[in-house]
Kinemage of the C-alpha trace (Angstrom):
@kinemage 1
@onewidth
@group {chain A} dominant
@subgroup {mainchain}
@vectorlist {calphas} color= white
{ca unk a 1} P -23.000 -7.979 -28.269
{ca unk a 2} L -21.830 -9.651 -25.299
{ca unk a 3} L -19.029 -7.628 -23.197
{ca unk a 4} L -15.731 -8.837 -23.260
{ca unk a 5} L -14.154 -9.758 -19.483
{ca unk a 6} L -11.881 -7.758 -17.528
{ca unk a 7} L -8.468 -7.905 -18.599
{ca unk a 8} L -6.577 -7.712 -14.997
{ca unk a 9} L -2.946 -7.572 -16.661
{ca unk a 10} L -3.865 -5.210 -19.043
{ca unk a 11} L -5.436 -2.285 -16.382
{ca unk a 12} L -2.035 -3.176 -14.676
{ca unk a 13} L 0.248 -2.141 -17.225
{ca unk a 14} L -1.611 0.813 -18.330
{ca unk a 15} L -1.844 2.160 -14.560
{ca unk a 16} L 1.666 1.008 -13.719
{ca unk a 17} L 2.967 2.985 -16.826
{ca unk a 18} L 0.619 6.150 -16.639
{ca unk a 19} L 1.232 6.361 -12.582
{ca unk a 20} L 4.930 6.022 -13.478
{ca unk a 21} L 5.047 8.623 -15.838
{ca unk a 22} L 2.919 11.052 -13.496
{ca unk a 23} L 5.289 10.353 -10.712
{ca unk a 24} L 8.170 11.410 -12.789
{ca unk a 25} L 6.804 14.384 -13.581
{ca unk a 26} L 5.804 15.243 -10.369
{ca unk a 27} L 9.180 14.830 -8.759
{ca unk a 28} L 12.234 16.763 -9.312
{ca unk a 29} L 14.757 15.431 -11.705
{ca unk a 30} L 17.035 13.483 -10.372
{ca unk a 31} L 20.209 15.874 -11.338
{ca unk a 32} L 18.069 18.400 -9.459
{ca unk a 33} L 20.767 19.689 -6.482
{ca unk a 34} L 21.416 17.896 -4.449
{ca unk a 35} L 21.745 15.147 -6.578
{ca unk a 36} L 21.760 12.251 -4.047
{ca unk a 37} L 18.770 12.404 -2.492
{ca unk a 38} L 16.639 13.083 -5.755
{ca unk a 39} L 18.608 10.138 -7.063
{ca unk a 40} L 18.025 8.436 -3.670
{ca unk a 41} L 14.379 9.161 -3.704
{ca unk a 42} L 13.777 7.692 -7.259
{ca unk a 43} L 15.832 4.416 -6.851
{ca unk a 44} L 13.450 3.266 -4.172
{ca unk a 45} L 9.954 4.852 -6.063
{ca unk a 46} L 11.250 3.105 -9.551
{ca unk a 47} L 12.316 0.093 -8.188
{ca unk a 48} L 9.797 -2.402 -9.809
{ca unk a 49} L 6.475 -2.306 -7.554
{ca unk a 50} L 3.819 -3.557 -9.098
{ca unk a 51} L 2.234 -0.282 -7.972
{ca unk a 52} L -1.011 -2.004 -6.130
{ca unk a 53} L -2.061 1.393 -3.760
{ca unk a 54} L -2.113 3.414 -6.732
{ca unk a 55} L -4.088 0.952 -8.873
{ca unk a 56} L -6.672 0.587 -6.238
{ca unk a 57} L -7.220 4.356 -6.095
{ca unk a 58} L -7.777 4.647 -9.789
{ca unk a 59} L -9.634 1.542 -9.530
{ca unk a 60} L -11.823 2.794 -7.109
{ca unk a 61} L -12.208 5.935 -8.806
{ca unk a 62} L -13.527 3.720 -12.071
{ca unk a 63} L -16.124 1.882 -9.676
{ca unk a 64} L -17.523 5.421 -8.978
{ca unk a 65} L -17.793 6.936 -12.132
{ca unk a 66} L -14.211 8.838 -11.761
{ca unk a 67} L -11.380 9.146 -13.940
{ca unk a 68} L -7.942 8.623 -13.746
{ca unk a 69} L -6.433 11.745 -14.593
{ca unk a 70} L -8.374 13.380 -11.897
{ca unk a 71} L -7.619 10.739 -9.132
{ca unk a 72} L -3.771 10.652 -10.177
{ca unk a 73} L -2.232 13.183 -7.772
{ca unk a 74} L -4.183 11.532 -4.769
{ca unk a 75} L -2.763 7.962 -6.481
{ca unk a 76} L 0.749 9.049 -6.683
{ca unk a 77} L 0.829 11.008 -3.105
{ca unk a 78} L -0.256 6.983 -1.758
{ca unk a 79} L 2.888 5.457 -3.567
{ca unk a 80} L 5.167 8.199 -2.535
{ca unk a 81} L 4.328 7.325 1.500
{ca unk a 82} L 3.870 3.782 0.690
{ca unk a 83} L 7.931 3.744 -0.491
{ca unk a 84} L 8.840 6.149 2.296
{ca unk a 85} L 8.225 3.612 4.986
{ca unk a 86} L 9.761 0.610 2.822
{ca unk a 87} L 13.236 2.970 3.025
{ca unk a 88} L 12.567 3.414 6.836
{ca unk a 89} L 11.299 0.120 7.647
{ca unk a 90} L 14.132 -1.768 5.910
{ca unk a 91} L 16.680 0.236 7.704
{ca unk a 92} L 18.982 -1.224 10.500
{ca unk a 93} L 17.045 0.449 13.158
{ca unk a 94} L 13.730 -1.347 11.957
{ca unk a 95} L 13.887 -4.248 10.207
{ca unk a 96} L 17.219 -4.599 8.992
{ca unk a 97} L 16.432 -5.922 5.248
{ca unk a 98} L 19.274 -5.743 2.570
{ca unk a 99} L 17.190 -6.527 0.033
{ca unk a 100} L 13.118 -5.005 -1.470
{ca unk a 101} L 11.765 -5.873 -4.714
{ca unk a 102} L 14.661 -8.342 -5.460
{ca unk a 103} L 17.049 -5.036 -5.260
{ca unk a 104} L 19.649 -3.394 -2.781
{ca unk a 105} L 17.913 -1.309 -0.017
{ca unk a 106} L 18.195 2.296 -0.374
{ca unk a 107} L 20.381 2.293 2.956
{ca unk a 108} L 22.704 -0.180 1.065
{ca unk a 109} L 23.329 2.009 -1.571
{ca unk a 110} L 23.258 5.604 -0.264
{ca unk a 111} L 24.102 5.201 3.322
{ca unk a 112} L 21.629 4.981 6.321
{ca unk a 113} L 21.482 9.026 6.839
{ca unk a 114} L 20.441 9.207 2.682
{ca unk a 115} L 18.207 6.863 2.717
{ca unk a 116} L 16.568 8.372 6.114
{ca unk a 117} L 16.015 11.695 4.631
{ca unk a 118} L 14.679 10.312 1.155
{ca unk a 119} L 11.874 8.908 3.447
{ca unk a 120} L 11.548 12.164 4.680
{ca unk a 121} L 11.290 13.819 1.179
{ca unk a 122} L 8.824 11.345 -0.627
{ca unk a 123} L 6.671 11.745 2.606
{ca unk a 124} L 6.842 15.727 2.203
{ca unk a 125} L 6.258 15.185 -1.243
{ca unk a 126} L 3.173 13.288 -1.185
{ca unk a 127} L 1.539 15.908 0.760
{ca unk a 128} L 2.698 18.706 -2.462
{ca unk a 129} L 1.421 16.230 -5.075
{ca unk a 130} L -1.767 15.619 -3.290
{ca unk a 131} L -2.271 19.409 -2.803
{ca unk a 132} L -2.289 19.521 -6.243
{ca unk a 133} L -5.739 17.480 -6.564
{ca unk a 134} L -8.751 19.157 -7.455
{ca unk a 135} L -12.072 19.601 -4.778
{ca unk a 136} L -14.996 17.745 -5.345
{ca unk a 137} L -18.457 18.753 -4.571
{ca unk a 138} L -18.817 16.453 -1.314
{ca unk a 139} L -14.826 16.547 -0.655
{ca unk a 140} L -12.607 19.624 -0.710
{ca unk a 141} L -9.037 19.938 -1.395
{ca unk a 142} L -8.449 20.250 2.681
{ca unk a 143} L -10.831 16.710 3.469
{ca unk a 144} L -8.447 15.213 1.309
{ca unk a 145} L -5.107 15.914 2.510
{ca unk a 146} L -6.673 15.263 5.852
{ca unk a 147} L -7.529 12.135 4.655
{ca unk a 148} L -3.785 11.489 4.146
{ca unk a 149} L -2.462 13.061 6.909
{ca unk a 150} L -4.806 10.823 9.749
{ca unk a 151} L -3.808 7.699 7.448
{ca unk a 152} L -0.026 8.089 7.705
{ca unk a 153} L 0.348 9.913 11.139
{ca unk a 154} L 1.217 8.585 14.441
{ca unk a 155} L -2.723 7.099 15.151
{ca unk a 156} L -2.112 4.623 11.678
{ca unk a 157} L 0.702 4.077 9.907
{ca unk a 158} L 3.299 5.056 12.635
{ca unk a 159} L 1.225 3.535 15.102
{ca unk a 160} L 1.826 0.108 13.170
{ca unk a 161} L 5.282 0.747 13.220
{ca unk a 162} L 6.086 1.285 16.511
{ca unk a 163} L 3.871 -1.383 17.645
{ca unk a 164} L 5.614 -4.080 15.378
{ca unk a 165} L 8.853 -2.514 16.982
{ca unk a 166} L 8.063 -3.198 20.936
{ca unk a 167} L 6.603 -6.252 19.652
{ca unk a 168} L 9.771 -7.923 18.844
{ca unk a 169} L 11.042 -10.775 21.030
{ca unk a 170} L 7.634 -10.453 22.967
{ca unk a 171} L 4.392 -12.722 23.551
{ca unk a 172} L 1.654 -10.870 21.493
{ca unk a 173} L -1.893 -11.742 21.436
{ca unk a 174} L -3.971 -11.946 18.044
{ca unk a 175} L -5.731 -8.961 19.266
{ca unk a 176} L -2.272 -7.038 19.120
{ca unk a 177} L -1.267 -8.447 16.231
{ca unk a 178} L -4.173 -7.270 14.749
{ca unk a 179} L -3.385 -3.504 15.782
{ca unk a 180} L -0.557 -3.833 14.226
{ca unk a 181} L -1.377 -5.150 10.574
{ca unk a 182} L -4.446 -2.755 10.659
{ca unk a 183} L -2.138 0.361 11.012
{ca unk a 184} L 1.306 -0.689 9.690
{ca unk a 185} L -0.941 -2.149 5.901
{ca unk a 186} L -4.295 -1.789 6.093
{ca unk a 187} L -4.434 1.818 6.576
{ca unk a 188} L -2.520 3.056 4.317
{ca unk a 189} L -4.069 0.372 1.060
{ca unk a 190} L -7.795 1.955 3.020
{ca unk a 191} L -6.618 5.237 2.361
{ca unk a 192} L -5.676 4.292 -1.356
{ca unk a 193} L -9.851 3.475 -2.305
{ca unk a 194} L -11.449 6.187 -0.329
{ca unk a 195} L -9.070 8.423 -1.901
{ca unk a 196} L -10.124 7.158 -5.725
{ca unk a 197} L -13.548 7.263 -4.356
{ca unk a 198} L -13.183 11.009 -3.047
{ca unk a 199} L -11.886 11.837 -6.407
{ca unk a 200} L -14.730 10.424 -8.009
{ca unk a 201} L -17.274 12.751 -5.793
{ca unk a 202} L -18.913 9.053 -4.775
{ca unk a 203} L -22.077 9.254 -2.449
{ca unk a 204} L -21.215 8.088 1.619
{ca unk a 205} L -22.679 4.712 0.886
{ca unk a 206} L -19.988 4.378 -1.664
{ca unk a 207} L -17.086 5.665 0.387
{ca unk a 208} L -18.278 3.160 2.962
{ca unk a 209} L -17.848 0.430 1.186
{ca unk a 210} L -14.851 1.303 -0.319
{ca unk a 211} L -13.786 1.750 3.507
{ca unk a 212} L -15.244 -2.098 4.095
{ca unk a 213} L -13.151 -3.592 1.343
{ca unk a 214} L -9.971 -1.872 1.822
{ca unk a 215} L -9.478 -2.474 5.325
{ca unk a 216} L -10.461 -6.440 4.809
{ca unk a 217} L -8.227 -6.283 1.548
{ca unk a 218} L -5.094 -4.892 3.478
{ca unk a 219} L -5.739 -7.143 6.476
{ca unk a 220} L -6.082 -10.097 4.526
{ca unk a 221} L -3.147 -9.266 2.433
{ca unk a 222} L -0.708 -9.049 5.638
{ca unk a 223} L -1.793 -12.515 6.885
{ca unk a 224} L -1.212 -13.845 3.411
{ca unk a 225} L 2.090 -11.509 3.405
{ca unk a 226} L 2.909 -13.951 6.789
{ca unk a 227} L 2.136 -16.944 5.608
{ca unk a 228} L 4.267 -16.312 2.442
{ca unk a 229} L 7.298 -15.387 5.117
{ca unk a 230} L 7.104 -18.914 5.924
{ca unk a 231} L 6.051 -21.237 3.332
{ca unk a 232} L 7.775 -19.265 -0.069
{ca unk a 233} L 11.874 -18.743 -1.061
{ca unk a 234} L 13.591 -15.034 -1.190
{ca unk a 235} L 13.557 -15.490 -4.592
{ca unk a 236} L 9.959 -15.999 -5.271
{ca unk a 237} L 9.148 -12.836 -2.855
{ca unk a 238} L 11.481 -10.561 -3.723
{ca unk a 239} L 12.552 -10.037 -0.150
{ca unk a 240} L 14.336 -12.270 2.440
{ca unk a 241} L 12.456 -14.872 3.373
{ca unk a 242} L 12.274 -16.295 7.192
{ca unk a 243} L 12.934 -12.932 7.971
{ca unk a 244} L 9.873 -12.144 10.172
{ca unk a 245} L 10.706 -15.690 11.959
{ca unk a 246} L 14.212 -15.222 12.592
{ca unk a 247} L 13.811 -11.461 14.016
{ca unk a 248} L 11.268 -12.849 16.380
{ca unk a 249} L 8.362 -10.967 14.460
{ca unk a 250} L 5.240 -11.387 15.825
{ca unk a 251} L 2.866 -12.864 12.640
{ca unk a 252} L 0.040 -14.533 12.704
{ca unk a 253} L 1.467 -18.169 11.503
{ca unk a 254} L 3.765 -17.765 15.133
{ca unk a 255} L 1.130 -17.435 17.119
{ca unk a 256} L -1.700 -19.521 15.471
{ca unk a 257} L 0.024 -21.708 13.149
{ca unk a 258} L -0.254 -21.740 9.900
{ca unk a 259} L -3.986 -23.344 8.853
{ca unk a 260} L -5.442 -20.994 11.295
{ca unk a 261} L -4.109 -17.854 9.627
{ca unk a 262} L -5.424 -19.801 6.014
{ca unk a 263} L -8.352 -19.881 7.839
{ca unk a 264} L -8.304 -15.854 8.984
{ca unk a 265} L -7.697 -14.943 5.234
{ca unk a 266} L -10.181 -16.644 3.911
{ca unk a 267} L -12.533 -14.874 6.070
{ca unk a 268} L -11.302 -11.582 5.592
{ca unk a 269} L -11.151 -12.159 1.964
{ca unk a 270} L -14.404 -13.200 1.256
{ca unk a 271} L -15.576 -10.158 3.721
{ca unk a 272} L -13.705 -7.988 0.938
{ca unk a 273} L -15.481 -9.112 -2.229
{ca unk a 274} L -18.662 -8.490 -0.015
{ca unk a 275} L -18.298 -5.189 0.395
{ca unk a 276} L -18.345 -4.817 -3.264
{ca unk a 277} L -21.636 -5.512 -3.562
{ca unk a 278} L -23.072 -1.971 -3.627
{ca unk a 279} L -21.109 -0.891 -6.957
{ca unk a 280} L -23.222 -4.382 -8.590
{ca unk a 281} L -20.928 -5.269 -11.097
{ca unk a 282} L -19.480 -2.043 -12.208
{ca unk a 283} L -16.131 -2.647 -9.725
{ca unk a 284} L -14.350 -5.250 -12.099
{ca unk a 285} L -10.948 -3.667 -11.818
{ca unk a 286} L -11.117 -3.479 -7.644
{ca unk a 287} L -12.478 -7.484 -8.151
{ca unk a 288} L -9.646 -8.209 -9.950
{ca unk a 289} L -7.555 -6.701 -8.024
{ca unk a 290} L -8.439 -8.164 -4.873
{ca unk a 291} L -8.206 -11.795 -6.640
{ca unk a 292} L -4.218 -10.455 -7.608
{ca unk a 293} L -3.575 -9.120 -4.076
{ca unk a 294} L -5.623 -11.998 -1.831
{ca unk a 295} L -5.361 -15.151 -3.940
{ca unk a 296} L -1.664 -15.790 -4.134
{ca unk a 297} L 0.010 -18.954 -3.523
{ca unk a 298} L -0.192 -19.724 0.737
């Protein structure tokens, strides 16, 4: 009996809607006192991501012989500092964005010093949900939330950030550029797979290629992420469009035009789907995946 193929759409909606109902339970109702920043904190976590880092973990987790239940905390904790730094980085101070996921920013709708301390509290509570993971043989409880805490401290994620901010307005070379998409994306979509793969107890060859294919995934998918800035409408991304161009941005279609930077994803892409080699066949959902995130329209 021949096996049937992967169904991409259908591992979506089941992760989007099981991650979705995790996260709810794990964070406190929004009527919980005070009310505006629980309400704050779940209008930007519920509004309509397609909930990628998340279903990379528990894809990961699959390509290692995990499960999903057991990688969910480490899943959710990922989303909850993913839409932390949308709320910060959209807000006047950064990048100034009225509009994520086709909907207001959470500064538009609860005020800069709201929306500033509901990236505070998703960012706190990523660290309680992931605390609630259990240790694994090779990784304990403690690797883990180390894992985390290197991933979206001031050597990574921040990093990024503050790089793309003294950027601005500035001549950058590709090898800054780099920097900054490495820290400010890939680190954090990196984490998401080793974490799946830590909850999964997989062997170091495994969590090394898991390492190889999310950095290339989350570097390819901010040069694609650029090129889309350029060459797509607001309403096709969800976002404002020209945005990066217009603030003076540094992306990689500014500085080496835009068949270069197809050229640079291609590249990194196909370096991706190489590094899923090892798992020889049995990482269909992380394949499918990376065709969602890396084959879009540029």
């Amino acid at each position: 009996m021949s096996k049937s193929p992967f169904q991409l759409q259908e591992f979506l909606d089941e992760s989007t809607l099981a991650v979705n109902q995790a996260l709810d339970r794990f964070l406190p109702p929004a009527r919980t006192a005070p009310r505006t920043i629980h309400e704050s904190m779940r209008y930007s976590l519920f509004a309509g991501g397609k909930r990628m880092r998340p279903a990379l973990c528990l894809a990961a987790a699959a390509a290692c012989g995990g499960d999903a239940e057991t990688a969910m905390p480490l899943a959710c904790a990922v989303e909850c500092i993913h839409t932390y730094s949308l709320i910060h980085d959209d807000l006047p101070a950064m990048d100034d964005d009225d509009y994520r996921r086709g909907k207001l920013t959470n500064h538009k709708v609860y005020g800069e010093g709201i929306a500033v301390l509901a990236g505070d509290a998703l960012l706190t509570q990523a660290f309680e949900i992931a605390a609630k993971c259990q240790s694994q043989p090779r990784y304990s409880r403690a690797q883990v939330i180390l894992e985390i805490a290197r991933a979206s401290g001031s050597l990574q994620l921040i990093a990024g950030q503050v790089a793309d901010l003294e950027a601005e307005g500035k001549k950058v070379t590709e090898k800054q550029l780099r920097y900054i998409h490495e820290r400010k994306t890939s680190a954090l979509l990196c984490c998401a797979v080793r974490l799946g793969g830590m909850s999964a107890n997989c062997t170091s060859r495994q969590l090394g290629a898991l390492t190889d294919f999310g950095y290339h995934v989350g570097l390819a998918f901010q040069v694609i992420d650029d090129i889309l800035d350029v060459t797509q409408t607001s309403e096709k991304l969800g976002k404002t469009a020209g945005k990066d161009t217009k603030a003076l941005k540094a992306t990689y279609p500014s500085i080496l035009g835009l068949e270069k930077s197809r050229g640079i994803a291609e590249r990194l892409t196909t370096k991706a789907f190489d590094a899923l080699k090892v798992f020889k066949g049995r990482a269909l959902a992380l394949e499918g995946l990376a065709q969602f995130l890396l084959k879009r329209d540029r």
